[in-house]
ModelCIF file with pLDDT and N, C-alpha, C, O atoms, coordinates in Angstrom:
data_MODEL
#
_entry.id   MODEL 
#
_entity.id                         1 
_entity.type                       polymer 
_entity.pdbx_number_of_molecules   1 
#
_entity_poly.entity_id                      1 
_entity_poly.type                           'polypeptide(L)' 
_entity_poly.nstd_linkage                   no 
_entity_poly.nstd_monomer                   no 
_entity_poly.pdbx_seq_one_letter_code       
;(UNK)(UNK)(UNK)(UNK)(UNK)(UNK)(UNK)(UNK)(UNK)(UNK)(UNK)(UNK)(UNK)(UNK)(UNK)(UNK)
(UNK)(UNK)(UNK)(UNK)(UNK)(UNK)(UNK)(UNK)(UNK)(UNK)(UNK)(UNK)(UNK)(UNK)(UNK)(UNK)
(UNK)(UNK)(UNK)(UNK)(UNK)(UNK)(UNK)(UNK)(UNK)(UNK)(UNK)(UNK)(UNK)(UNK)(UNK)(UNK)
(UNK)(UNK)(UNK)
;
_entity_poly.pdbx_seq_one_letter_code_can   XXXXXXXXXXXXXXXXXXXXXXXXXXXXXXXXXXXXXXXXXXXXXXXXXXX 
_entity_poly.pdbx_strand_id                 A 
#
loop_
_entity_poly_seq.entity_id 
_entity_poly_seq.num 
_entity_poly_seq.mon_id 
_entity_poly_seq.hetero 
1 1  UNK n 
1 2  UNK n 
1 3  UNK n 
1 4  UNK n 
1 5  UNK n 
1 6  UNK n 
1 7  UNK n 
1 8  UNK n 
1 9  UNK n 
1 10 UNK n 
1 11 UNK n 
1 12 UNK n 
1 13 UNK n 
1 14 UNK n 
1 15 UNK n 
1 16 UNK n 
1 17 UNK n 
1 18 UNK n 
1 19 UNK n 
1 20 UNK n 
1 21 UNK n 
1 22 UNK n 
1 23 UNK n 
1 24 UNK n 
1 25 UNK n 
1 26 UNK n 
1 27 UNK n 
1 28 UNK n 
1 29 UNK n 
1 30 UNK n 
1 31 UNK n 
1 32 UNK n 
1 33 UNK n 
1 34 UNK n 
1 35 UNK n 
1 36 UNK n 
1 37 UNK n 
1 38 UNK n 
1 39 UNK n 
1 40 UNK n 
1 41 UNK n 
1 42 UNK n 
1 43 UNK n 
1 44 UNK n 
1 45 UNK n 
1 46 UNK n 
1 47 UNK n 
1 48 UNK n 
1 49 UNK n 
1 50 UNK n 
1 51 UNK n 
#
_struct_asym.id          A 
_struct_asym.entity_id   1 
#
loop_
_ma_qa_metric.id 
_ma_qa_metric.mode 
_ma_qa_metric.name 
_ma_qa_metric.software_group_id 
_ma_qa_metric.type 
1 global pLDDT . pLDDT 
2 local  pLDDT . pLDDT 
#
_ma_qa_metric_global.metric_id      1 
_ma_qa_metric_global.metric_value   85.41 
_ma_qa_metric_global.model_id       1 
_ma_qa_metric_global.ordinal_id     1 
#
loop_
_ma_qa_metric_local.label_asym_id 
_ma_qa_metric_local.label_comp_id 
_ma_qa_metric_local.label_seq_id 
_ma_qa_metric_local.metric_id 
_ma_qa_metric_local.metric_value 
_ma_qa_metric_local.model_id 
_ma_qa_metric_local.ordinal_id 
A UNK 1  2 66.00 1 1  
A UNK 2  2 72.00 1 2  
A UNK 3  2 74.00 1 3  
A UNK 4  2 74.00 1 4  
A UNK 5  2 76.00 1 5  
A UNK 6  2 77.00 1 6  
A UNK 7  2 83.00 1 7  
A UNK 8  2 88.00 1 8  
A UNK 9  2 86.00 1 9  
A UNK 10 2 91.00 1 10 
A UNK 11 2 92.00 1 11 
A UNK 12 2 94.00 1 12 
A UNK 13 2 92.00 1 13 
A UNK 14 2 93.00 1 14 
A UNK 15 2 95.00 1 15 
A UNK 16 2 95.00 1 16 
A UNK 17 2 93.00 1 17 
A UNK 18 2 94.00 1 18 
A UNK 19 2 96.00 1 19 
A UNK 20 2 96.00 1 20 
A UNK 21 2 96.00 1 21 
A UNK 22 2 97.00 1 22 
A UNK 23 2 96.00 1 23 
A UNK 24 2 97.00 1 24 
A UNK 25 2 97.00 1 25 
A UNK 26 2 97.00 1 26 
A UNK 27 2 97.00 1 27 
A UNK 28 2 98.00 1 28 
A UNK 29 2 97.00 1 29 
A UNK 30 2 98.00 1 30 
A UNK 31 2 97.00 1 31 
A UNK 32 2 97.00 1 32 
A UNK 33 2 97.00 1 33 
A UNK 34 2 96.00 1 34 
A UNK 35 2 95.00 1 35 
A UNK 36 2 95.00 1 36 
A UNK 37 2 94.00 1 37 
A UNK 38 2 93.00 1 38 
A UNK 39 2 92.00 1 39 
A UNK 40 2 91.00 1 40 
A UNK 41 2 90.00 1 41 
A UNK 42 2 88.00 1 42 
A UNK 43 2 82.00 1 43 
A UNK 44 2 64.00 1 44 
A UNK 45 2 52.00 1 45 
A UNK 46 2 58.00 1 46 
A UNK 47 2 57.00 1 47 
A UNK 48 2 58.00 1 48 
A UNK 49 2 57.00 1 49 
A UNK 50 2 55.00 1 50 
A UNK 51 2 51.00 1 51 
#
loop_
_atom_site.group_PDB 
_atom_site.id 
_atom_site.type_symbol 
_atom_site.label_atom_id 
_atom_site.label_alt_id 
_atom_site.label_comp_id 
_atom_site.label_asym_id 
_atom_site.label_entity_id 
_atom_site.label_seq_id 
_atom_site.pdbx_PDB_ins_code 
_atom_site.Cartn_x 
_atom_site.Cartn_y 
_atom_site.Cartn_z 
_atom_site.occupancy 
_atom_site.B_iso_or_equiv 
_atom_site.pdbx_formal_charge 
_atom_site.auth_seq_id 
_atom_site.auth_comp_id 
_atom_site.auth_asym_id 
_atom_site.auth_atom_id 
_atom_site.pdbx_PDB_model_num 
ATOM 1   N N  . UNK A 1 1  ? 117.431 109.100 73.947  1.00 66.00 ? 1  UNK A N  1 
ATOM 2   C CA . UNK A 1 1  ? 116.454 110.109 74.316  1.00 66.00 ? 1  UNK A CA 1 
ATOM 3   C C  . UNK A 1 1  ? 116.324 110.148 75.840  1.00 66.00 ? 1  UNK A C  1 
ATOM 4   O O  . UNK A 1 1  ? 116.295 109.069 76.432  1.00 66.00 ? 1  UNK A O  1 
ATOM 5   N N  . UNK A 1 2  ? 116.267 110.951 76.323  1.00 72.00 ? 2  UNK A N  1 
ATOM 6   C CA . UNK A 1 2  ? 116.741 111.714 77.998  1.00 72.00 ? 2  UNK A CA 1 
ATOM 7   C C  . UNK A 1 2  ? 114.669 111.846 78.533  1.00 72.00 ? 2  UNK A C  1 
ATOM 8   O O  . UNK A 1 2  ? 113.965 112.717 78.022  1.00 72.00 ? 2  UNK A O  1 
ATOM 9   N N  . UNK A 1 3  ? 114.245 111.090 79.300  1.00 74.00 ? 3  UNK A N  1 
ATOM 10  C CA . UNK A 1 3  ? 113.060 111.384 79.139  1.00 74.00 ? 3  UNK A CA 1 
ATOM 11  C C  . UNK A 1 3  ? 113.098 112.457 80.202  1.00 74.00 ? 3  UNK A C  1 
ATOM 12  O O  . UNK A 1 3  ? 113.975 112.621 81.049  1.00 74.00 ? 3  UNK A O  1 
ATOM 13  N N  . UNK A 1 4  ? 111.663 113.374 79.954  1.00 74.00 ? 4  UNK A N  1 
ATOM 14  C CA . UNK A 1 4  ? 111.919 115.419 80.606  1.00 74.00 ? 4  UNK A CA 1 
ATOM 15  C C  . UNK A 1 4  ? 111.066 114.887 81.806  1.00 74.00 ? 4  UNK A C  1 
ATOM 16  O O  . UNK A 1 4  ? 110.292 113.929 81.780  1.00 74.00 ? 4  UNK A O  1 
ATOM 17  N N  . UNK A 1 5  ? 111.358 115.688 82.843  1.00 76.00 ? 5  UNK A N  1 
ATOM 18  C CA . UNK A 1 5  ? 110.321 115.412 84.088  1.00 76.00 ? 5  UNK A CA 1 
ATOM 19  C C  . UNK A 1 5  ? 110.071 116.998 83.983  1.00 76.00 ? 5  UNK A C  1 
ATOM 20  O O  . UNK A 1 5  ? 110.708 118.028 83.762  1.00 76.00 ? 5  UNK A O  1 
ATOM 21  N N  . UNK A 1 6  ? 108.285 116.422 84.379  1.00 77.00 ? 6  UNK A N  1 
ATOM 22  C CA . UNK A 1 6  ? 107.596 117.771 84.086  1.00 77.00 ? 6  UNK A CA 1 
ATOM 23  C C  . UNK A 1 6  ? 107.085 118.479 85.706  1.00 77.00 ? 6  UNK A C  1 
ATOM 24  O O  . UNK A 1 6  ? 106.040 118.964 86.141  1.00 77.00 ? 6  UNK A O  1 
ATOM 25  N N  . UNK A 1 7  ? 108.279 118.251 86.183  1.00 83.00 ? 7  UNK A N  1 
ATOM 26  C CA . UNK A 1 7  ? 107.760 119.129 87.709  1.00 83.00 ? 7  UNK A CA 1 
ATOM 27  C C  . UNK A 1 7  ? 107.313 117.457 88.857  1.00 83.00 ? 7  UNK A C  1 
ATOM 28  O O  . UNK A 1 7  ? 107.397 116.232 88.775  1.00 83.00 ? 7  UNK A O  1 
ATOM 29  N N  . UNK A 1 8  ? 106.845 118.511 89.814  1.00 88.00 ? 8  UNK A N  1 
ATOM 30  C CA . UNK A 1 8  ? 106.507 117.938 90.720  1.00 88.00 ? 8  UNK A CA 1 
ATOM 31  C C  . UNK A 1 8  ? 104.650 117.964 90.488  1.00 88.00 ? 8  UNK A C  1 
ATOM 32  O O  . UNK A 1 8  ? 104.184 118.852 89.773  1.00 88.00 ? 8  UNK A O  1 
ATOM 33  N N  . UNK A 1 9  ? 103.897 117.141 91.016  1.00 86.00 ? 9  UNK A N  1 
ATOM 34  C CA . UNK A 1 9  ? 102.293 116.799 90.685  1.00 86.00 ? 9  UNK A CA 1 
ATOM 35  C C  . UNK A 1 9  ? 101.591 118.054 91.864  1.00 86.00 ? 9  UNK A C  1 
ATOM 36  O O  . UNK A 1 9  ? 101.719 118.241 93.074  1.00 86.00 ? 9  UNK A O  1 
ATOM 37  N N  . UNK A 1 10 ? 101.108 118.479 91.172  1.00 91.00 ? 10 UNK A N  1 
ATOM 38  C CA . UNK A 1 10 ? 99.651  118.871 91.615  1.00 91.00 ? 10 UNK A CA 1 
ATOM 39  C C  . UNK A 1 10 ? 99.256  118.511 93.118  1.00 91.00 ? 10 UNK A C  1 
ATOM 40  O O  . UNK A 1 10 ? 99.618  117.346 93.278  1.00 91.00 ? 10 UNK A O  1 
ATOM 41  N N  . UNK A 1 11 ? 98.590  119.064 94.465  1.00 92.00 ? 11 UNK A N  1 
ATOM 42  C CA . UNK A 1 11 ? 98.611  118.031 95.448  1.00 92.00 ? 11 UNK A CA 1 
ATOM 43  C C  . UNK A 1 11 ? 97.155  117.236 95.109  1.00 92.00 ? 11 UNK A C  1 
ATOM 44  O O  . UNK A 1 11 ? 96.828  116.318 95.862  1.00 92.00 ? 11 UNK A O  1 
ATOM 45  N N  . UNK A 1 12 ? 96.330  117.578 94.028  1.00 94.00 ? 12 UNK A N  1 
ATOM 46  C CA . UNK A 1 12 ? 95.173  116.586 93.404  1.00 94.00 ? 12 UNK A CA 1 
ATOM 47  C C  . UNK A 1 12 ? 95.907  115.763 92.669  1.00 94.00 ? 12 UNK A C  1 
ATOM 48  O O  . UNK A 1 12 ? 95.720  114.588 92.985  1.00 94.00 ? 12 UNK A O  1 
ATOM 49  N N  . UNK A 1 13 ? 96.906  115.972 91.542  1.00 92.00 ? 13 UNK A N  1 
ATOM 50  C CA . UNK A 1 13 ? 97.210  114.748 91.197  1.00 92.00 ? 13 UNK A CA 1 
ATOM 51  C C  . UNK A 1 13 ? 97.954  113.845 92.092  1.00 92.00 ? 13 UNK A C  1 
ATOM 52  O O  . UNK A 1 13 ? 98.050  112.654 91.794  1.00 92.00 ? 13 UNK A O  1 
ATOM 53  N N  . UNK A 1 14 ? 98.463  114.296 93.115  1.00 93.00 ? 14 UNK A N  1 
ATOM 54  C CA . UNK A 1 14 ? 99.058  113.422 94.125  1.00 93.00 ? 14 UNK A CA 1 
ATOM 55  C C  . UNK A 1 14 ? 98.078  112.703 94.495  1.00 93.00 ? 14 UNK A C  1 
ATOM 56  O O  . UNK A 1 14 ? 98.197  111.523 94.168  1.00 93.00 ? 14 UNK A O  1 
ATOM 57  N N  . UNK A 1 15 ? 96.550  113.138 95.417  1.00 95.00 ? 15 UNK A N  1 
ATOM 58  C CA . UNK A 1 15 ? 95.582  112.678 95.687  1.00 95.00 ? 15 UNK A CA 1 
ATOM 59  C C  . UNK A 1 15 ? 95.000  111.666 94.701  1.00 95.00 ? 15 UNK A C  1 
ATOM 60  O O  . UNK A 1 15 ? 94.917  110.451 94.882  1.00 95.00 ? 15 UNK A O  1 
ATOM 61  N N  . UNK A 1 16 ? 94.670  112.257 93.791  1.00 95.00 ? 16 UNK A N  1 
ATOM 62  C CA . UNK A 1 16 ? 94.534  110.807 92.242  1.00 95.00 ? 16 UNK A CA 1 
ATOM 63  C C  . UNK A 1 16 ? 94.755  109.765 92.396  1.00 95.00 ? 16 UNK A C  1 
ATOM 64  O O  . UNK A 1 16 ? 94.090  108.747 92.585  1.00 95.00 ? 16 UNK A O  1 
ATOM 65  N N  . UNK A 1 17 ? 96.583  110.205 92.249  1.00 93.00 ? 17 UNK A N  1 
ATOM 66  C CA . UNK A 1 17 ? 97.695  108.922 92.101  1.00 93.00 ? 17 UNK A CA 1 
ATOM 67  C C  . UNK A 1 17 ? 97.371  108.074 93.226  1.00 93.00 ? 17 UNK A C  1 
ATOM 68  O O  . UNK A 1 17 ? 97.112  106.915 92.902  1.00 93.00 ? 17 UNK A O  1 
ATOM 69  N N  . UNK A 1 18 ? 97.309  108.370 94.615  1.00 94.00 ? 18 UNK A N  1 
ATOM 70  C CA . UNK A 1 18 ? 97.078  107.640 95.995  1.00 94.00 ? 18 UNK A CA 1 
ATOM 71  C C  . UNK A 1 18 ? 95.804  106.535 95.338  1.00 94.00 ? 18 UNK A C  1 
ATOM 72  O O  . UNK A 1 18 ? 95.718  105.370 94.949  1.00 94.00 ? 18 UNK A O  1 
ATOM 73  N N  . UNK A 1 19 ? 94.730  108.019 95.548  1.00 96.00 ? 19 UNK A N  1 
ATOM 74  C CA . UNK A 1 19 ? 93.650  106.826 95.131  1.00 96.00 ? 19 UNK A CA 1 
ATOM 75  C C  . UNK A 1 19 ? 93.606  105.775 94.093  1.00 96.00 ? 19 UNK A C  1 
ATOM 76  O O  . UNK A 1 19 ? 92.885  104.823 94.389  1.00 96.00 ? 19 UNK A O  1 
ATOM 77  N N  . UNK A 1 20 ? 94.279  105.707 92.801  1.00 96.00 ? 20 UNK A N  1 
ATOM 78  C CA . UNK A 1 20 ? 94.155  104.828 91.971  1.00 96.00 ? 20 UNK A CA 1 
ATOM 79  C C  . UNK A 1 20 ? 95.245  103.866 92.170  1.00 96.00 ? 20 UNK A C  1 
ATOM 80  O O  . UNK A 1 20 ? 95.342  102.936 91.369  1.00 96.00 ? 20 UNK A O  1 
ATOM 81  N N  . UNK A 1 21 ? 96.166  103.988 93.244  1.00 96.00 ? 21 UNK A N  1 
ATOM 82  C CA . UNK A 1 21 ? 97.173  103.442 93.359  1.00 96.00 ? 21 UNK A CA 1 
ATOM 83  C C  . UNK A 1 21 ? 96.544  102.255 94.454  1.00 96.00 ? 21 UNK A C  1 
ATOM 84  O O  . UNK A 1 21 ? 96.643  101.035 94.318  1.00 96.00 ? 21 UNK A O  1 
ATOM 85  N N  . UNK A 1 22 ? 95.998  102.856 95.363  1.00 97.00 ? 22 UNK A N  1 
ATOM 86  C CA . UNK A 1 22 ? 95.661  101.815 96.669  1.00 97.00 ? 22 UNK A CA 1 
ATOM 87  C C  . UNK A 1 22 ? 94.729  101.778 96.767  1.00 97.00 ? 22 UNK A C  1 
ATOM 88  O O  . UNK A 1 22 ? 94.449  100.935 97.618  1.00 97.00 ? 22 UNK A O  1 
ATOM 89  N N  . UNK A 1 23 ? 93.335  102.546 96.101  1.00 96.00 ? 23 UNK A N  1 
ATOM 90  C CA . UNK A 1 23 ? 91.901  102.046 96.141  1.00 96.00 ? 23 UNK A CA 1 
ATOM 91  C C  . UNK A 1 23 ? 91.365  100.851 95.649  1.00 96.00 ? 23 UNK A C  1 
ATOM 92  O O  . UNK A 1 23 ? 90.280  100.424 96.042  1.00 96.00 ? 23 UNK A O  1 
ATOM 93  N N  . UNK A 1 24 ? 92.158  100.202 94.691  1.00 97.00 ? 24 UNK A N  1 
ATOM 94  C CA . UNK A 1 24 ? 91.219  98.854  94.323  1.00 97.00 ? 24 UNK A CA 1 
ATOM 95  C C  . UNK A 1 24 ? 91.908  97.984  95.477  1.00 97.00 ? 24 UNK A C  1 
ATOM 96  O O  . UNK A 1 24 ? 91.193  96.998  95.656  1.00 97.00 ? 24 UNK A O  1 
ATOM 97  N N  . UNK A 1 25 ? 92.868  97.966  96.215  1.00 97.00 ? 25 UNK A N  1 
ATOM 98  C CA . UNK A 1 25 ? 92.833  97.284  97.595  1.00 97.00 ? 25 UNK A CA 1 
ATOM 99  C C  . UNK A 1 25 ? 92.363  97.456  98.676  1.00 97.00 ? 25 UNK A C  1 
ATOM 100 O O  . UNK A 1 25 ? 92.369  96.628  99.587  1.00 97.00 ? 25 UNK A O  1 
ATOM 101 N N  . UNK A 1 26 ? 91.755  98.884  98.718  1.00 97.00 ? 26 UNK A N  1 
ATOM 102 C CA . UNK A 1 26 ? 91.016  98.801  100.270 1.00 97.00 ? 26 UNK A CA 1 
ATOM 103 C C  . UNK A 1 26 ? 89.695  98.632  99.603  1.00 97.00 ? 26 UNK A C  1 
ATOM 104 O O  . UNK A 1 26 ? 88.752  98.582  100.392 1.00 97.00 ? 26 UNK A O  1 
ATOM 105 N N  . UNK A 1 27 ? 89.368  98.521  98.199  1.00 97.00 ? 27 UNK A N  1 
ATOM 106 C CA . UNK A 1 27 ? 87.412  97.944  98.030  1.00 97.00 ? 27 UNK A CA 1 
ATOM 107 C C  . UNK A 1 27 ? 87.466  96.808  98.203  1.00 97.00 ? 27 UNK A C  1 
ATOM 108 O O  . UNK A 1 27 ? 86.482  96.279  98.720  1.00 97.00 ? 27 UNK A O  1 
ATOM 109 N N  . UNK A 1 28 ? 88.780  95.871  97.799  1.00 98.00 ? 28 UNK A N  1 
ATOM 110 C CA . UNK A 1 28 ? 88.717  94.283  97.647  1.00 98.00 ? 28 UNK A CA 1 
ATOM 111 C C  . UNK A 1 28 ? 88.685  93.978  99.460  1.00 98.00 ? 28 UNK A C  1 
ATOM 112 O O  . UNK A 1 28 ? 87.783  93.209  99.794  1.00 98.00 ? 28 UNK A O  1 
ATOM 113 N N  . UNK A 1 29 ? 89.349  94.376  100.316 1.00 97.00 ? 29 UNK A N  1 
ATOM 114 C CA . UNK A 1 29 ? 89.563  94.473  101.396 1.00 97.00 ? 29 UNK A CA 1 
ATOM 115 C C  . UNK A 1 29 ? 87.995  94.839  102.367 1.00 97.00 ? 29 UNK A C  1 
ATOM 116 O O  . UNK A 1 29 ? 87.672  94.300  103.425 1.00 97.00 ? 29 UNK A O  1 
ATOM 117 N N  . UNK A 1 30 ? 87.300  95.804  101.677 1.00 98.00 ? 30 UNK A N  1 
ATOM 118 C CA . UNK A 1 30 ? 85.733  95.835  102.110 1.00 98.00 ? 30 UNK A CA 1 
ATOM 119 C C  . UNK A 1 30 ? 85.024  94.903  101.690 1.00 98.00 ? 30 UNK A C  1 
ATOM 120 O O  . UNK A 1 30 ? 84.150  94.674  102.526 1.00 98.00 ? 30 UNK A O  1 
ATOM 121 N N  . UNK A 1 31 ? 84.919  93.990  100.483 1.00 97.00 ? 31 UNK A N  1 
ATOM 122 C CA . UNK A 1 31 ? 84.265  93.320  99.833  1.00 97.00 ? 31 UNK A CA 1 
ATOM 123 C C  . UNK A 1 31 ? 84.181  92.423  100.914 1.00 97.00 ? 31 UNK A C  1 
ATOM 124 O O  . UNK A 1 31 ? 83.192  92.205  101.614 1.00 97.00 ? 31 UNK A O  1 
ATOM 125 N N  . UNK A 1 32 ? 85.952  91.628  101.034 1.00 97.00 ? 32 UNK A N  1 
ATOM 126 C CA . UNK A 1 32 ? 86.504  90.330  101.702 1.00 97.00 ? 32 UNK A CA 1 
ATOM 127 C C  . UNK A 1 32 ? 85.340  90.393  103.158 1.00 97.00 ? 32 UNK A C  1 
ATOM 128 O O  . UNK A 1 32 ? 84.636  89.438  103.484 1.00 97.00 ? 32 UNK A O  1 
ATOM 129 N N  . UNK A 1 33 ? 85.368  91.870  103.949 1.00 97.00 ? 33 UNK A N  1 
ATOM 130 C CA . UNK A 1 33 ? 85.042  91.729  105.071 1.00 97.00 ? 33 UNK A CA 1 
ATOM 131 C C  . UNK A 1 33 ? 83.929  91.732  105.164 1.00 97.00 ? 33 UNK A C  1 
ATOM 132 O O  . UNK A 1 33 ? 83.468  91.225  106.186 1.00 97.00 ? 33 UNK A O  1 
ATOM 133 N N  . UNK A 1 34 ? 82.998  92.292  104.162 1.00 96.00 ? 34 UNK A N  1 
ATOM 134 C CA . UNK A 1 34 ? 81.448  92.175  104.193 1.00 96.00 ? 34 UNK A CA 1 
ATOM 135 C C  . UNK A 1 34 ? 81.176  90.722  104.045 1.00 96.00 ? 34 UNK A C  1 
ATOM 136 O O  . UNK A 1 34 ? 80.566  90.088  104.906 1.00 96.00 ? 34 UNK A O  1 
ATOM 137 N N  . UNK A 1 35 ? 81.737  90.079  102.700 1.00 95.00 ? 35 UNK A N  1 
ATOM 138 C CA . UNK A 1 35 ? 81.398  88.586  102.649 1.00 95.00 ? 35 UNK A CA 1 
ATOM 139 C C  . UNK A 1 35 ? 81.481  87.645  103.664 1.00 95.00 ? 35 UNK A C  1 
ATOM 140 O O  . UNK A 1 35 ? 80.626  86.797  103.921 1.00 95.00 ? 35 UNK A O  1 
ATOM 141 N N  . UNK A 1 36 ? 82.974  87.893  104.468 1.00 95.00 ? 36 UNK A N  1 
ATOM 142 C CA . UNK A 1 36 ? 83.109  87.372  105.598 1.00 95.00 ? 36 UNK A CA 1 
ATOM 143 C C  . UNK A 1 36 ? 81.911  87.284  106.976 1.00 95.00 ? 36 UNK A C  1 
ATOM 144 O O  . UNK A 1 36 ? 81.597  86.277  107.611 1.00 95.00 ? 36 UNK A O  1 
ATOM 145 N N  . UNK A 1 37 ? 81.459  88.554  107.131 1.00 94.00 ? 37 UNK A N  1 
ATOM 146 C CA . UNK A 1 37 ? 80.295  88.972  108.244 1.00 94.00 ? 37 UNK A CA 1 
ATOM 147 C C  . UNK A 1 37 ? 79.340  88.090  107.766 1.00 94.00 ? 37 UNK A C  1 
ATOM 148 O O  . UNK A 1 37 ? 79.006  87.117  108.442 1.00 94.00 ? 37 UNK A O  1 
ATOM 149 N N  . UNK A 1 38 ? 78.626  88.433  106.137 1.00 93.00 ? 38 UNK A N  1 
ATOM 150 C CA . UNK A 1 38 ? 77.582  87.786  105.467 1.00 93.00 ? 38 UNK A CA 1 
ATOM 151 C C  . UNK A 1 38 ? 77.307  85.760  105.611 1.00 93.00 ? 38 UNK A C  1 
ATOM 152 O O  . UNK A 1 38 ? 76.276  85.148  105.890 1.00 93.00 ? 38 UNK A O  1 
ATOM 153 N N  . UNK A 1 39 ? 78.376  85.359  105.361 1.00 92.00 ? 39 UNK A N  1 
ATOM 154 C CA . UNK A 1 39 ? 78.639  84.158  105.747 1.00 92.00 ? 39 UNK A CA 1 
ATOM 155 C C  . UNK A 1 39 ? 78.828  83.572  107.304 1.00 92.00 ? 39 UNK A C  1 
ATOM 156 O O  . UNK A 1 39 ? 78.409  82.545  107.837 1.00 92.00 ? 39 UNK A O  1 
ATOM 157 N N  . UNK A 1 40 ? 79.582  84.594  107.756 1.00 91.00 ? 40 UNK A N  1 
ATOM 158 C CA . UNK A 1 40 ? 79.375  84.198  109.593 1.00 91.00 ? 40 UNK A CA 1 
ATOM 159 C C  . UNK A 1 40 ? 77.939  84.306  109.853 1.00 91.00 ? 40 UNK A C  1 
ATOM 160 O O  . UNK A 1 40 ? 77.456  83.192  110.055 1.00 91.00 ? 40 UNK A O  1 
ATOM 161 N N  . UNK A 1 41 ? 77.119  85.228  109.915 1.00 90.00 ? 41 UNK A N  1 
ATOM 162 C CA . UNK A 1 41 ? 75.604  85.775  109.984 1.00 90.00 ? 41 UNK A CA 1 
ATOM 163 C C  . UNK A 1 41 ? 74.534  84.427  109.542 1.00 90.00 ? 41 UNK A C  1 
ATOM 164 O O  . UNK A 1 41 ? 73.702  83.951  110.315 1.00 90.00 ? 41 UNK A O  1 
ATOM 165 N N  . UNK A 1 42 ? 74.798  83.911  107.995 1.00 88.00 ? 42 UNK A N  1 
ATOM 166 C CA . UNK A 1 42 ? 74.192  82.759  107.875 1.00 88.00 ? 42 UNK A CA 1 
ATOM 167 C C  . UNK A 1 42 ? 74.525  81.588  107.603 1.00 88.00 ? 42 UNK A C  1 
ATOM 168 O O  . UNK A 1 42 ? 74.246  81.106  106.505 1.00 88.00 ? 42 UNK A O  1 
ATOM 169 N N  . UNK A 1 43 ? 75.199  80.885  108.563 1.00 82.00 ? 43 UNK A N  1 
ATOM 170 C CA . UNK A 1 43 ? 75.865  79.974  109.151 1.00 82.00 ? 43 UNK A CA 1 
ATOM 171 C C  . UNK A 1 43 ? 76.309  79.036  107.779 1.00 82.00 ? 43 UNK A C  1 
ATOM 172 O O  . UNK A 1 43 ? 75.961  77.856  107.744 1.00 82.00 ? 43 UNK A O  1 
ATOM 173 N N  . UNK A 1 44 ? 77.195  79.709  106.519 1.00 64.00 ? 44 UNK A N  1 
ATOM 174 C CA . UNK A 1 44 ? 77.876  79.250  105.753 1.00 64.00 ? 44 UNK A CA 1 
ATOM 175 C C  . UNK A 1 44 ? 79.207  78.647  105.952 1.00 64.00 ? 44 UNK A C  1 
ATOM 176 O O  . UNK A 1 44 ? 79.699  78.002  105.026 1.00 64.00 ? 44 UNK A O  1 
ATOM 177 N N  . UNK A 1 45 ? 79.814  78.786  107.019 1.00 52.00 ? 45 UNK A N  1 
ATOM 178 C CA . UNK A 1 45 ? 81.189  78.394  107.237 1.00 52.00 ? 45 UNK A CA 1 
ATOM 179 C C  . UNK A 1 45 ? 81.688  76.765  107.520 1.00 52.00 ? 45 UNK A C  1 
ATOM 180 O O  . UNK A 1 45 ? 82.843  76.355  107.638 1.00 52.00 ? 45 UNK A O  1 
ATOM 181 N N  . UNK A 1 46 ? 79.859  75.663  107.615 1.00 58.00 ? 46 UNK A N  1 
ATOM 182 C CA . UNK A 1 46 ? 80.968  74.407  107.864 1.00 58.00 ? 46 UNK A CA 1 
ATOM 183 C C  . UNK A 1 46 ? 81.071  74.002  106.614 1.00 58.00 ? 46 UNK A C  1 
ATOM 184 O O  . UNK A 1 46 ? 81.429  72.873  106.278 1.00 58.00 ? 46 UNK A O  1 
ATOM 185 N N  . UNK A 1 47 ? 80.636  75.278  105.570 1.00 57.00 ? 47 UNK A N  1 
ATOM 186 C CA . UNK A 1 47 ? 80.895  73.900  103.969 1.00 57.00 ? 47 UNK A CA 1 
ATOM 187 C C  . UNK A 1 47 ? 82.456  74.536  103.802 1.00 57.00 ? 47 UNK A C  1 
ATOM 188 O O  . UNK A 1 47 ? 83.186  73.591  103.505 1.00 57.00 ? 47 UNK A O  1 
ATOM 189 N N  . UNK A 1 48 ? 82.937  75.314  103.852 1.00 58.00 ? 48 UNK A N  1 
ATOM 190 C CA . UNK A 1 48 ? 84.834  75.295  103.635 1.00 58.00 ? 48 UNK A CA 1 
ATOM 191 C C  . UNK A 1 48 ? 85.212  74.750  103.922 1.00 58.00 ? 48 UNK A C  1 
ATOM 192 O O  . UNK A 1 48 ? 85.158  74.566  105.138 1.00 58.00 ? 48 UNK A O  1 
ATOM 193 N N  . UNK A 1 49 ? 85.888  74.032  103.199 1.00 57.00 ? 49 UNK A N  1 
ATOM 194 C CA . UNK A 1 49 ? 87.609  73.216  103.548 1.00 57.00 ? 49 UNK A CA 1 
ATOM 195 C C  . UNK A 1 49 ? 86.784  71.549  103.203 1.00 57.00 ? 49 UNK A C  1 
ATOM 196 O O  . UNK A 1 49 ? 87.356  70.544  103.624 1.00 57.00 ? 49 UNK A O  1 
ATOM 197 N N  . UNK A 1 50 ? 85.327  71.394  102.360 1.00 55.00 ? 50 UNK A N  1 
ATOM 198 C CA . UNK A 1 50 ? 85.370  70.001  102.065 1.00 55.00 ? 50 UNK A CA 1 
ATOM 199 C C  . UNK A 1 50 ? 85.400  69.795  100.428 1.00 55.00 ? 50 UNK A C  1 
ATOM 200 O O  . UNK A 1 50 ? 84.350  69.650  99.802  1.00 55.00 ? 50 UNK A O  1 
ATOM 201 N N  . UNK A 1 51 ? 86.844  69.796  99.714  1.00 51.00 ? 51 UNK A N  1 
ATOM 202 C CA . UNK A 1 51 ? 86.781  70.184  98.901  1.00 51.00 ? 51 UNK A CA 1 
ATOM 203 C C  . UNK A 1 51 ? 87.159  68.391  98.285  1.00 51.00 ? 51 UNK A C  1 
ATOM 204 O O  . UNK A 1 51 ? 87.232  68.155  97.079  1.00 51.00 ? 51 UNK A O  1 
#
């Protein structure tokens, strides 16, 4: 079975595809940097690394 290509996308489904493609890495990427600030701000950083 020959699978059919149905055209070229939509420029919204292009837009879609982007977003669902690379948005859960730039939220994890906002998360990382808020937590990061949040912890610099209240002086959480000498408990890392005493594991």
């Amino acid at each position: 079975m020959v699978p059919l290509h149905l055209g070229a996308l939509h420029p919204i489904e292009q837009a879609l595809t982007v977003v669902l493609a690379f948005g859960p890495f730039v939220v994890l990427g906002i998360v990382v940097a808020v937590m990061r600030r949040r912890e610099a701000l209240h002086g959480h950083d000498e408990h890392r690394g005493q594991d």
